[in-house]
N, C-alpha and C positions, 0 to 999 in steps of 0.2 A: 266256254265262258266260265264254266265251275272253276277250272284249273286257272285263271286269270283271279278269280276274284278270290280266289283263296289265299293267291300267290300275294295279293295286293292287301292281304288281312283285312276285306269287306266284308263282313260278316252281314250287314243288308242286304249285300247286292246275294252273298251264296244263299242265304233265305229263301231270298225271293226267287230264285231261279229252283231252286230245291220245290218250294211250293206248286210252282207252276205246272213243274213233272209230274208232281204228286196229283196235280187236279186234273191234269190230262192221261193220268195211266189209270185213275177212278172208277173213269169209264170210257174205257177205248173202244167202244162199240166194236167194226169190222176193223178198223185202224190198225193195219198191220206194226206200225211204228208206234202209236201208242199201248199196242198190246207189249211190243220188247221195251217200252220205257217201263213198263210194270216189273216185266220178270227178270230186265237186265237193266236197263238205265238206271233206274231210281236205285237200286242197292250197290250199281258199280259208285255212284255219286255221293252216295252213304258213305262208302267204304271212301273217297275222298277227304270228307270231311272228318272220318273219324282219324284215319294217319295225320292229318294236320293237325288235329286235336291231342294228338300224340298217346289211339288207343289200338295197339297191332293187332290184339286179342278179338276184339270187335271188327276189324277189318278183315280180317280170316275169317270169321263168322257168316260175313257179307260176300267177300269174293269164293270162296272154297265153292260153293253151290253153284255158281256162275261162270266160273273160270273156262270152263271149255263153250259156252254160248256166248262169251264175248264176240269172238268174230265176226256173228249175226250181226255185231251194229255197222257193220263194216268199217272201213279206213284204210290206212296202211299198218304191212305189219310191224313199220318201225312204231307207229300209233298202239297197235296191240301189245305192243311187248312193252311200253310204258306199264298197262295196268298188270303183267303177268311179274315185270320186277316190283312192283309195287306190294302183290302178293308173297313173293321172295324175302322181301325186308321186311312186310309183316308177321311173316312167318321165325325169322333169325331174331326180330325183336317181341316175340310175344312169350308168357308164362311158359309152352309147353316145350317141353325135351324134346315129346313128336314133332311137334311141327319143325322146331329147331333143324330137328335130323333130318327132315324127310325135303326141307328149304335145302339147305346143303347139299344132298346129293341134287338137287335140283338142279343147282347150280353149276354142278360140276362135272352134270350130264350135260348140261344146255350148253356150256359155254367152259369147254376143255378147260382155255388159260386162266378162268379163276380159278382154280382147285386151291392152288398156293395162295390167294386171298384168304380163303375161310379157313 
């Protein structure tokens, strides 16, 4: 629903659904699922809202810590590899040389035929 209402520039509707995360990973008691909205949901859905805010530096911030416990939320990995390019082009559009560098070989380890893209 993030990825919809962001696409849709409802900035109410991502509020509120961001809020609701936030009140249910507060306190996830035994909550296996509200326990990974704390340590992965809530900052993958940050790192959302901050690329459409159009801030890459703060999205690296958010996913770099996460990127390998994504999986934990499960889906498909055409699903998973959304948020992993999502990181990629955070990393190609943000302030750092490193990140720049280290996106790029990323890319051209993951996925042979882009080399001659970047």
């Amino acid at each position: 629903f993030l990825m919809a209402s962001l696409g849709a520039h409802d900035p109410q509707t991502t509020q509120e659904l961001l809020t609701t995360l936030r009140d249910a990973s507060e306190s996830p008691g035994e909550n296996c699922q509200h326990l990974l909205a704390q340590d992965v949901g809530l900052p993958l859905c940050q790192a959302l809202v901050e690329a459409e805010d159009g801030n890459p530096d703060r999205v690296l911030e958010l996913l770099l810590p996460i990127r390998y416990r994504i999986v934990q939320l499960g889906g498909s990995n055409a699903q998973r590899d959304v948020f992993n390019q999502l990181l990629i082009h955070a990393a190609l559009n943000c302030t750092s040389s490193v990140h720049k560098n280290v996106a790029r070989g990323k890319v051209s380890l993951g996925h042979p035929g882009w080399n001659a893209v970047v």
